[in-house]
C-alpha positions, 0 to 999 in steps of 0.5 A, a space after each residue: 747094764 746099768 753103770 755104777 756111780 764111782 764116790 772118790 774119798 772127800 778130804 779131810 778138810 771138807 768133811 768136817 764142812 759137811 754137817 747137816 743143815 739145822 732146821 732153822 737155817 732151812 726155814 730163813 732160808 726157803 722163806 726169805 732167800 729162796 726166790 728173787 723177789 723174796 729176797 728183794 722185799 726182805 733186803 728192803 723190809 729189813 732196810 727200811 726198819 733198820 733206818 727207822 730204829 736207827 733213827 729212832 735210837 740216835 733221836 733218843 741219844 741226841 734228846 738224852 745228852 742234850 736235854 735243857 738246851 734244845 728249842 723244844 726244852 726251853 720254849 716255855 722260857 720264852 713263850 709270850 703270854 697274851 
């Protein structure tokens, strides 16, 4: 005879924790996190891409407030004519 499996009531606050997962979290989730070395090149990837845009922005901000007093601005100033 086969034994029957016994569910105790959840409490309260556990049920409203038990939702169905949404179809996109699913997806980012057996896409990118699944396995380890997903995970690892999608860690790096976004890293990597993250600096860049960072880098980028910060150059851009960097150029905007200092505009007329950088090298690259006031070179044609100074340049010798031959």
């Amino acid at each position: 005879m086969a034994s029957k499996a016994v569910s105790t009531p959840l409490p309260a606050w556990l049920k409203g924790r038990l939702q169905p997962e949404p179809a996109a979290s699913r997806f980012i989730y057996n896409t990118f996190f699944k396995y380890s070395p997903t995970y690892m090149t999608t860690v790096m990837l976004t890293a990597t891409f993250a600096g860049l845009a960072f880098d980028n922005v910060m150059n851009g901000l960097w150029d905007m407030n200092n505009r007329g007093k950088q090298w690259k601005d006031i070179k044609n100033n100074y340049a010798e004519e031959d």
